[in-house]
PDB file of N, H, CA, C and O in Angstrom:
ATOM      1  N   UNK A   1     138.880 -30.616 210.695  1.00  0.00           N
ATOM      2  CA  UNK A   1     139.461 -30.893 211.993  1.00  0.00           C
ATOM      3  C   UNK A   1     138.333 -31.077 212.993  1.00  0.00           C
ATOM      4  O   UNK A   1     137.176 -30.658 213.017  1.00  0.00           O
ATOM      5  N   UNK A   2     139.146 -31.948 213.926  1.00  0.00           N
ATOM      6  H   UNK A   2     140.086 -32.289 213.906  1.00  0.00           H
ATOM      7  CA  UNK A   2     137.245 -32.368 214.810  1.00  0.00           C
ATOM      8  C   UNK A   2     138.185 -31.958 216.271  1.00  0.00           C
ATOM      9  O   UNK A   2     139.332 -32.296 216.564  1.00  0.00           O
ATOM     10  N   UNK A   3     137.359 -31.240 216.901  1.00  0.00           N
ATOM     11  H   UNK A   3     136.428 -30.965 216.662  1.00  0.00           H
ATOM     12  CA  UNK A   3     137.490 -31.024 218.212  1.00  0.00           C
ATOM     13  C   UNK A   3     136.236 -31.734 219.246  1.00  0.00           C
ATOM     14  O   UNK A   3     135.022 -31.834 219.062  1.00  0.00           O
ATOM     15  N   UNK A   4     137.141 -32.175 220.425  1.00  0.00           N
ATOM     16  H   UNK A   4     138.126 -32.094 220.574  1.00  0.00           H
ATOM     17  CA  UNK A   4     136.117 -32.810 221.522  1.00  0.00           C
ATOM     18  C   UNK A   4     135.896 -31.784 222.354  1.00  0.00           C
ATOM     19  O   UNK A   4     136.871 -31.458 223.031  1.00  0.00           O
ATOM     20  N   UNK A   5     134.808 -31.118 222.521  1.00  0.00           N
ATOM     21  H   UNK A   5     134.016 -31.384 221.971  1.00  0.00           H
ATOM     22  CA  UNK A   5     134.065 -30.816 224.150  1.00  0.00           C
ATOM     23  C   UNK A   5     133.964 -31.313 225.340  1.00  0.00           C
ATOM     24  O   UNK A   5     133.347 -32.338 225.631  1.00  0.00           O
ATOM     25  N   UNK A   6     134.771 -30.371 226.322  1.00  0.00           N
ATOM     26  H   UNK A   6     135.272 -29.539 226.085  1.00  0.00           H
ATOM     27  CA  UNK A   6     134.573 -31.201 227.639  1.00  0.00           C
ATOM     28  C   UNK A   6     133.053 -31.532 228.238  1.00  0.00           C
ATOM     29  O   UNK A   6     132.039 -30.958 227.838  1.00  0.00           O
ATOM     30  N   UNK A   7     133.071 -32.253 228.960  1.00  0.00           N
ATOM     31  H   UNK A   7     133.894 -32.719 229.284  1.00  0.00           H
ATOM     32  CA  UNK A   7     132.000 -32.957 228.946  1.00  0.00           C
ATOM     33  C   UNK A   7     130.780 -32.069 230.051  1.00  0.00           C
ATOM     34  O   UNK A   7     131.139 -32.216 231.219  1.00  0.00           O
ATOM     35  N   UNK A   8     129.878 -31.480 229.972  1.00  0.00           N
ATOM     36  H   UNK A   8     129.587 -31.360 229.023  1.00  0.00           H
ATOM     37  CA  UNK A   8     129.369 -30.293 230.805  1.00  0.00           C
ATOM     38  C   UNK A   8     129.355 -31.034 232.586  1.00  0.00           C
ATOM     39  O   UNK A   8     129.409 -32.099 233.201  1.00  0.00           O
ATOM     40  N   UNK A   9     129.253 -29.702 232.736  1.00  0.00           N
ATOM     41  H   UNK A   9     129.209 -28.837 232.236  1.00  0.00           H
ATOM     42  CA  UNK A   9     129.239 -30.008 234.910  1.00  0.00           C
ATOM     43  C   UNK A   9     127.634 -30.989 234.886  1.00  0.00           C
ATOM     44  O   UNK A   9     126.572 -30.405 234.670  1.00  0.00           O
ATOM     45  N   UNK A  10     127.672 -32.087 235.068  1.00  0.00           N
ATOM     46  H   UNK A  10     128.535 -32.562 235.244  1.00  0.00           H
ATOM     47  CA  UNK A  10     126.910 -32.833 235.769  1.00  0.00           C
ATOM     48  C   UNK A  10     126.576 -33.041 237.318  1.00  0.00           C
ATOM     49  O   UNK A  10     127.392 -33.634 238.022  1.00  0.00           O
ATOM     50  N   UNK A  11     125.515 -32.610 237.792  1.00  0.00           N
ATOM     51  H   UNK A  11     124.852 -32.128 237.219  1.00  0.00           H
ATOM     52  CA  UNK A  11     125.081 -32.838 239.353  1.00  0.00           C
ATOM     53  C   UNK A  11     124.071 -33.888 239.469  1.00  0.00           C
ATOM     54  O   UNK A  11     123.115 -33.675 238.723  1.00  0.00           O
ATOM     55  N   UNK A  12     123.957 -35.202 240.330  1.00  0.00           N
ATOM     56  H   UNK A  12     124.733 -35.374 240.936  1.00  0.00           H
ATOM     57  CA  UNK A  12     123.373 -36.193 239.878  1.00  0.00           C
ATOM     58  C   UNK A  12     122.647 -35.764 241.427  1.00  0.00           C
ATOM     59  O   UNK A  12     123.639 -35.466 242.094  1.00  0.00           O
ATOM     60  N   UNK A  13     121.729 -35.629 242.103  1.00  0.00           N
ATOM     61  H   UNK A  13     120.924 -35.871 241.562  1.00  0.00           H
ATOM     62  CA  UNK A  13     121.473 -35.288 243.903  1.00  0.00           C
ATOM     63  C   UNK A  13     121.444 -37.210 243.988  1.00  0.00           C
ATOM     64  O   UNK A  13     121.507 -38.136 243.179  1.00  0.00           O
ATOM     65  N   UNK A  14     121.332 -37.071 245.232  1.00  0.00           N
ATOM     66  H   UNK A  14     121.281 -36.318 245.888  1.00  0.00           H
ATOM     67  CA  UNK A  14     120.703 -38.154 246.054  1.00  0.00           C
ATOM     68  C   UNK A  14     119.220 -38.446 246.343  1.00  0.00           C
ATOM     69  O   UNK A  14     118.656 -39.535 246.457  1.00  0.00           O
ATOM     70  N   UNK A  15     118.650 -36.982 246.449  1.00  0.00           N
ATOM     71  H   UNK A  15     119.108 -36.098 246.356  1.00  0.00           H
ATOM     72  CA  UNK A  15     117.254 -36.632 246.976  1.00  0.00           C
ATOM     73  C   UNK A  15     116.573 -35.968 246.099  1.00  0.00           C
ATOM     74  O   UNK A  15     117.260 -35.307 245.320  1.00  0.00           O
ATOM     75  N   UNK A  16     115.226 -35.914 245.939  1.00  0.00           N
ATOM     76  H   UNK A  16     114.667 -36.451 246.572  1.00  0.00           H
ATOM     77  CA  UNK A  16     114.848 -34.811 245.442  1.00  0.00           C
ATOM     78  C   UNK A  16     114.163 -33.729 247.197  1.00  0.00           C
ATOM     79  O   UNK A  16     113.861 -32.536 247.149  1.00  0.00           O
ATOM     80  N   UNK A  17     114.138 -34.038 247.655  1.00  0.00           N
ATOM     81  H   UNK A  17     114.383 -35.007 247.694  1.00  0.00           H
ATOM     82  CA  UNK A  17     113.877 -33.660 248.969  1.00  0.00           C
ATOM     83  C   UNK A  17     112.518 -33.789 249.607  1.00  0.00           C
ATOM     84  O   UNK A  17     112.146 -33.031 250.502  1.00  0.00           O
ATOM     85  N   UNK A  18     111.455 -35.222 248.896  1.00  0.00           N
ATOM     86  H   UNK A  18     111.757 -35.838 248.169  1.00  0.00           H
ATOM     87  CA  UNK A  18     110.308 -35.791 248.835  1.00  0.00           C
ATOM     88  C   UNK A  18     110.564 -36.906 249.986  1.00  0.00           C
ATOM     89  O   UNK A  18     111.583 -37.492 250.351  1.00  0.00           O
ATOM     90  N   UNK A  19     109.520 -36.941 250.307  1.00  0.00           N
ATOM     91  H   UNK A  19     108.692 -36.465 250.010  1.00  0.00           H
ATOM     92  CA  UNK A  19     109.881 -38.706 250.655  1.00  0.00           C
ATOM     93  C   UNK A  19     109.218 -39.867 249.962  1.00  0.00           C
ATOM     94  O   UNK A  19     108.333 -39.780 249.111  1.00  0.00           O
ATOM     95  N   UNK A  20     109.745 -40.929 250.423  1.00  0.00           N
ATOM     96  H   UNK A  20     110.465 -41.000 251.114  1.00  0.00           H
ATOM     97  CA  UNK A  20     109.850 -42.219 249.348  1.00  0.00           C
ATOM     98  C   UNK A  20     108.434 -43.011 250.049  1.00  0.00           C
ATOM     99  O   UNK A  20     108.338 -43.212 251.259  1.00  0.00           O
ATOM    100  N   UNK A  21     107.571 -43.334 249.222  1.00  0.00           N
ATOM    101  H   UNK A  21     107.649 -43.171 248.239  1.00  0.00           H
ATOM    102  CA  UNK A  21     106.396 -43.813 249.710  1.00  0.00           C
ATOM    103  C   UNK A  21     107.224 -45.015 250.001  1.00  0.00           C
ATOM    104  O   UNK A  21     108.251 -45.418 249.455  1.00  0.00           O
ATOM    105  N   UNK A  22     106.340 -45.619 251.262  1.00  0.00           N
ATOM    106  H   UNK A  22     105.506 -45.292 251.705  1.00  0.00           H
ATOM    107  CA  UNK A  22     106.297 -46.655 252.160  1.00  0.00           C
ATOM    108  C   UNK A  22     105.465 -47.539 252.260  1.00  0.00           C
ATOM    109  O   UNK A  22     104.611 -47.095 253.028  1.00  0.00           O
ATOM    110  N   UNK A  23     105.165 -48.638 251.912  1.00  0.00           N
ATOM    111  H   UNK A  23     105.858 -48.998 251.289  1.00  0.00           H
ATOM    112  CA  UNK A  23     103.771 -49.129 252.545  1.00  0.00           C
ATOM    113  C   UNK A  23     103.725 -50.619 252.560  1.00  0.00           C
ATOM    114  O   UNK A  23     104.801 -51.139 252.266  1.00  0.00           O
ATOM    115  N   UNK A  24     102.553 -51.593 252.884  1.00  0.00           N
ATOM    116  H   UNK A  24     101.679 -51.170 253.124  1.00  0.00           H
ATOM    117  CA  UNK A  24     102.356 -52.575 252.863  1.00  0.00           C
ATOM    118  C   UNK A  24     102.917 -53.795 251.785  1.00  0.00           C
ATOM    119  O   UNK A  24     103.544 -54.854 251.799  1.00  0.00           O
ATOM    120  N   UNK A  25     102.264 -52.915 250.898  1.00  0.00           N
ATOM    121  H   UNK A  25     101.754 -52.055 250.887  1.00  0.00           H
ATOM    122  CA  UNK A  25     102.367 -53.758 249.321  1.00  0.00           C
ATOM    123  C   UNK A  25     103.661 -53.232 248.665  1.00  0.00           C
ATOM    124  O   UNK A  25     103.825 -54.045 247.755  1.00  0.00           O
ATOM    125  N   UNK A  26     104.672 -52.347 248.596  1.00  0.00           N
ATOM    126  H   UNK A  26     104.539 -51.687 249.335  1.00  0.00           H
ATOM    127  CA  UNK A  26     105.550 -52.624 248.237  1.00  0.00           C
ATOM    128  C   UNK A  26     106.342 -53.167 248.934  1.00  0.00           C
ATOM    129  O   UNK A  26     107.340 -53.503 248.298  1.00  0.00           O
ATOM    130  N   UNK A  27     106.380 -53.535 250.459  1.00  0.00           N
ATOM    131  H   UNK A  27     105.568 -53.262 250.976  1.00  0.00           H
ATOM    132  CA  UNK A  27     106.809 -54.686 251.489  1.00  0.00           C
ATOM    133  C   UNK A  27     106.871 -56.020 250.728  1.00  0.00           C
ATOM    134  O   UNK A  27     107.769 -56.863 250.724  1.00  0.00           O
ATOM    135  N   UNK A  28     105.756 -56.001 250.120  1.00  0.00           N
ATOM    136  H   UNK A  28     105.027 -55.316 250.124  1.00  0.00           H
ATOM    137  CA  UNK A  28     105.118 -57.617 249.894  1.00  0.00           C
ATOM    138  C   UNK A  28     105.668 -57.849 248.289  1.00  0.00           C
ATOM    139  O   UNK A  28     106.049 -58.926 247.831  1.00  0.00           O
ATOM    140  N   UNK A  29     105.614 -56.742 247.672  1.00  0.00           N
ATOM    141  H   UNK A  29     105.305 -55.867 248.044  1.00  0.00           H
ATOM    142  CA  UNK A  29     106.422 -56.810 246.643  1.00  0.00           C
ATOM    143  C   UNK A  29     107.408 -56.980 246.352  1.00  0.00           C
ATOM    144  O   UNK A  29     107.681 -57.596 245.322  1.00  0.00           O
ATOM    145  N   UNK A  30     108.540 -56.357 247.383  1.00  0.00           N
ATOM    146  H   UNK A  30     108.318 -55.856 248.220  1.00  0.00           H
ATOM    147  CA  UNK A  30     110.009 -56.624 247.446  1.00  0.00           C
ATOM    148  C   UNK A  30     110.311 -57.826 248.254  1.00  0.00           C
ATOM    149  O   UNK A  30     111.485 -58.192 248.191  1.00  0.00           O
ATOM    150  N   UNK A  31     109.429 -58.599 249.082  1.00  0.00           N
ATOM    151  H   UNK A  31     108.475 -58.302 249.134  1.00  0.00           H
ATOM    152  CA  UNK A  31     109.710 -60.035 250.105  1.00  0.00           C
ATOM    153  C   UNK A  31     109.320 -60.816 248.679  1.00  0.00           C
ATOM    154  O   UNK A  31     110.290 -61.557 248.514  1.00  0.00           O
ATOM    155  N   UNK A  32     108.664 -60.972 247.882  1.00  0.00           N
ATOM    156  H   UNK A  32     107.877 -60.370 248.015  1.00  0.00           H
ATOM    157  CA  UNK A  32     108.207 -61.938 246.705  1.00  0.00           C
ATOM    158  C   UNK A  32     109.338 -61.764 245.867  1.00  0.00           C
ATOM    159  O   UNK A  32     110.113 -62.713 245.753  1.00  0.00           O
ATOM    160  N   UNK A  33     109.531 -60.825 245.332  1.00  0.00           N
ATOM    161  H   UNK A  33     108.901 -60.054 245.425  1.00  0.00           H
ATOM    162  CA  UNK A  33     110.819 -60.476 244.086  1.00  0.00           C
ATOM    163  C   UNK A  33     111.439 -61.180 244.754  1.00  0.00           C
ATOM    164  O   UNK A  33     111.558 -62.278 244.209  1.00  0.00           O
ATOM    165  N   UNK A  34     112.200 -61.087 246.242  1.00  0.00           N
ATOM    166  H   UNK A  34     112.103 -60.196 246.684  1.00  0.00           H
ATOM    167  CA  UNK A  34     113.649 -61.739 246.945  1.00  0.00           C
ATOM    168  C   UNK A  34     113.541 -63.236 246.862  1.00  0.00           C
ATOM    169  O   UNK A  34     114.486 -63.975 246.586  1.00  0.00           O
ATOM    170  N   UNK A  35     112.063 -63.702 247.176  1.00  0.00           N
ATOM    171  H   UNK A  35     111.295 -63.102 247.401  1.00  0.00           H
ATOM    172  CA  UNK A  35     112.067 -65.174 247.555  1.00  0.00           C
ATOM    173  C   UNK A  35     112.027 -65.865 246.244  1.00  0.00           C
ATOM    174  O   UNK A  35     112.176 -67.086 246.179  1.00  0.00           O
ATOM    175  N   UNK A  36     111.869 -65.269 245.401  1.00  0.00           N
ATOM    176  H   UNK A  36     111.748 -64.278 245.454  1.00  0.00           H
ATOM    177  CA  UNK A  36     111.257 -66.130 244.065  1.00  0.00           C
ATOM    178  C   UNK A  36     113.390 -65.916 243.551  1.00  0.00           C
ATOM    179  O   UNK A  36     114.081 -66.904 243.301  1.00  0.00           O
ATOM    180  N   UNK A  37     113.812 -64.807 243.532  1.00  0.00           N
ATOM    181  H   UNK A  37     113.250 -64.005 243.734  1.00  0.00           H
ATOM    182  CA  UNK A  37     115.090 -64.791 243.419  1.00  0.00           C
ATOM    183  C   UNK A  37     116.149 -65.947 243.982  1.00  0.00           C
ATOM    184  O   UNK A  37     117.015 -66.549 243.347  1.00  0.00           O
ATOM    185  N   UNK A  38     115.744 -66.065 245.559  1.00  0.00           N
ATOM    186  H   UNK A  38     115.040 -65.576 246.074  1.00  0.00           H
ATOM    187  CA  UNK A  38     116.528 -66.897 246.147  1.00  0.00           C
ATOM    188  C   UNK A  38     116.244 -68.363 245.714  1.00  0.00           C
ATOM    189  O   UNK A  38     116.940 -69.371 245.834  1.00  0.00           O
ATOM    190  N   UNK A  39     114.942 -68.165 245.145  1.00  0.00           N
ATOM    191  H   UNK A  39     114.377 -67.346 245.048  1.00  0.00           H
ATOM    192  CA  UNK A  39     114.413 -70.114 244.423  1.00  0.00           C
ATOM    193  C   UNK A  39     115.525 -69.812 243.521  1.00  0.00           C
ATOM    194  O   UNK A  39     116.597 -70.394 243.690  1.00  0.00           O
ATOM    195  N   UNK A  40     115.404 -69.113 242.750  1.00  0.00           N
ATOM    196  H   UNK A  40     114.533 -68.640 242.612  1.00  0.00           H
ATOM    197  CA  UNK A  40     116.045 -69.103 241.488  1.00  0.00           C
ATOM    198  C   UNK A  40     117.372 -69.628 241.344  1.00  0.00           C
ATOM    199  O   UNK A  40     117.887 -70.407 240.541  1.00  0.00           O
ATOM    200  N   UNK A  41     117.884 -68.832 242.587  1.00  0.00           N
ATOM    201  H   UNK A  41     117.466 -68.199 243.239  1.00  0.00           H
ATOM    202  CA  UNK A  41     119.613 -69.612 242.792  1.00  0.00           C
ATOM    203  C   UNK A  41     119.762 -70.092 243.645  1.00  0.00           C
ATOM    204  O   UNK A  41     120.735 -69.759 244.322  1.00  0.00           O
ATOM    205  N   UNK A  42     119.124 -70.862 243.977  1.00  0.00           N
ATOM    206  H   UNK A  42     118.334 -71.132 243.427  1.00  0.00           H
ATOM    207  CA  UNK A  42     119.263 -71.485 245.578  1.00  0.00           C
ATOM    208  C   UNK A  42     120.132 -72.703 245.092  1.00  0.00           C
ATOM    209  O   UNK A  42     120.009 -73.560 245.967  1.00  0.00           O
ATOM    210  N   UNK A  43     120.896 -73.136 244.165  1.00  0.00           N
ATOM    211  H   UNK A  43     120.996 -72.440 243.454  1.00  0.00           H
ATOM    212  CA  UNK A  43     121.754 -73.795 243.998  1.00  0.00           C
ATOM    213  C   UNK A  43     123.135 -72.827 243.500  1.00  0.00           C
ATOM    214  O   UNK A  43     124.056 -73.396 242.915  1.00  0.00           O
ATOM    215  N   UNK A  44     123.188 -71.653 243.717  1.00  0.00           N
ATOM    216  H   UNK A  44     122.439 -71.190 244.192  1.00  0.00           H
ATOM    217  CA  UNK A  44     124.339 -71.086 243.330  1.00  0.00           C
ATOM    218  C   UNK A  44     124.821 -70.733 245.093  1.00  0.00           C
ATOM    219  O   UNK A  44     124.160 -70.284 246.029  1.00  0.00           O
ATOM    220  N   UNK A  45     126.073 -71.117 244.999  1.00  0.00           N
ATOM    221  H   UNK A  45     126.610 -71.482 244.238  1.00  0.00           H
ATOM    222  CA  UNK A  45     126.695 -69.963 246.244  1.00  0.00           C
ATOM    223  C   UNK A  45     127.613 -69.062 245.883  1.00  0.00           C
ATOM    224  O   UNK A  45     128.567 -69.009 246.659  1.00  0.00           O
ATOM    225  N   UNK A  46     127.657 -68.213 244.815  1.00  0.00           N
ATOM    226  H   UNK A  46     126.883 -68.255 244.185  1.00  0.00           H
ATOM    227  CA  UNK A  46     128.630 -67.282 244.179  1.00  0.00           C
ATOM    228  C   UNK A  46     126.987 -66.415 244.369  1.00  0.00           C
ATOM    229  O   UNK A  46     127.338 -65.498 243.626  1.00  0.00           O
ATOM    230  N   UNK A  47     125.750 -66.069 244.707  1.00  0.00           N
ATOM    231  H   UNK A  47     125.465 -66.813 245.310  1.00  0.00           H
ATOM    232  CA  UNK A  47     124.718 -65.761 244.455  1.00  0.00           C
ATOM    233  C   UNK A  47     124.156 -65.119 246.043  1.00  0.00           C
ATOM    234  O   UNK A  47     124.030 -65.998 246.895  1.00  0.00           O
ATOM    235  N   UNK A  48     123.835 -63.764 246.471  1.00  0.00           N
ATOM    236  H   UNK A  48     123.938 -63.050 245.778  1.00  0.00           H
ATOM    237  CA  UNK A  48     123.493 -63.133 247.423  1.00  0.00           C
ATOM    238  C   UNK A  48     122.644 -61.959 246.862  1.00  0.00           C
ATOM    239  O   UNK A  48     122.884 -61.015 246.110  1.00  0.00           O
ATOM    240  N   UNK A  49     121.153 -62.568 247.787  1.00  0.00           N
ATOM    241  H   UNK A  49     120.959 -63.335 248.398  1.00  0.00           H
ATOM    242  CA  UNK A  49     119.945 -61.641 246.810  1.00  0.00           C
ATOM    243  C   UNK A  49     119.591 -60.982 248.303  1.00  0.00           C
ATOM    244  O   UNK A  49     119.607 -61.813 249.211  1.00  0.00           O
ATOM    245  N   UNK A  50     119.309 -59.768 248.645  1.00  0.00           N
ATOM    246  H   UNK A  50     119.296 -59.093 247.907  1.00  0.00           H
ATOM    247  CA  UNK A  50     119.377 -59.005 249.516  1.00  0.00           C
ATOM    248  C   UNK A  50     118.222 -57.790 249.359  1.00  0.00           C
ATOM    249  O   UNK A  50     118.028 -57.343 248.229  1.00  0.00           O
ATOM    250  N   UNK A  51     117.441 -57.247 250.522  1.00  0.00           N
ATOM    251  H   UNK A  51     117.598 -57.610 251.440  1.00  0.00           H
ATOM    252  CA  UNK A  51     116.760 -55.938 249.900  1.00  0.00           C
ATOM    253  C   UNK A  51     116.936 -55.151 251.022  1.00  0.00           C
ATOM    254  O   UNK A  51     117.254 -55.647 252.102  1.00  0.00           O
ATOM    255  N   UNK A  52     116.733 -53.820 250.841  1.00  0.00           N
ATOM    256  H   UNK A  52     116.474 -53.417 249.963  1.00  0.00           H
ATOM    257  CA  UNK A  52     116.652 -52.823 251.889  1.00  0.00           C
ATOM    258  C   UNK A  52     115.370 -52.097 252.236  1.00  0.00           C
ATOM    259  O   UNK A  52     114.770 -51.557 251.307  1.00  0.00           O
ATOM    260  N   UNK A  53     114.909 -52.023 253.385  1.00  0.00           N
ATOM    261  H   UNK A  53     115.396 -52.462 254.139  1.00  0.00           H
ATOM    262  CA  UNK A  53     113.780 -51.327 253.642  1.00  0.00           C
ATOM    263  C   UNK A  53     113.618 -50.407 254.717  1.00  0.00           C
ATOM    264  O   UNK A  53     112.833 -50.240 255.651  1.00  0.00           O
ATOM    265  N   UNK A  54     115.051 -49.655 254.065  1.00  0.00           N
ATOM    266  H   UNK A  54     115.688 -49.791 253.306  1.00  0.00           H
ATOM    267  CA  UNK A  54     115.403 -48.446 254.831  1.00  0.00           C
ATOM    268  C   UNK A  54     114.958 -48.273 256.549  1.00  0.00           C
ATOM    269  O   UNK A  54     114.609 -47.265 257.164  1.00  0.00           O
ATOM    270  N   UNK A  55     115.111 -49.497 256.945  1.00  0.00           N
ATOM    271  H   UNK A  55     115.395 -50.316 256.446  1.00  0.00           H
ATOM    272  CA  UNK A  55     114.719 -49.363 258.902  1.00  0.00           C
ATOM    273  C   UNK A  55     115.703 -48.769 259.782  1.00  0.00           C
ATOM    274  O   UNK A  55     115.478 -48.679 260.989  1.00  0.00           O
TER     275      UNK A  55
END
């Protein structure tokens, strides 16, 4: 006979309570990823490439 286990208490945080490095070059990193993205589909309009930089 096979019995299932409920599945244990999972806590996933949001934070670890650090902060998130900031800087120049991952600016420049995430404006390149977006633009080379938006080449990519710049013939789709079902297609919205977006980034956040937490301002």
């Amino acid at each position: 006979m096979r019995t299932t286990l409920p599945p244990p208490d999972l806590e996933y945080p949001e934070t670890d309570g650090q902060p998130m490095a900031n800087n120049t070059i991952q600016a420049e990193v995430m404006m390149t990823l977006k633009e080379n993205l938006e080449a990519m589909f710049r013939h789709r309009d079902d297609v919205f490439i977006a980034i956040d930089l937490f301002w």
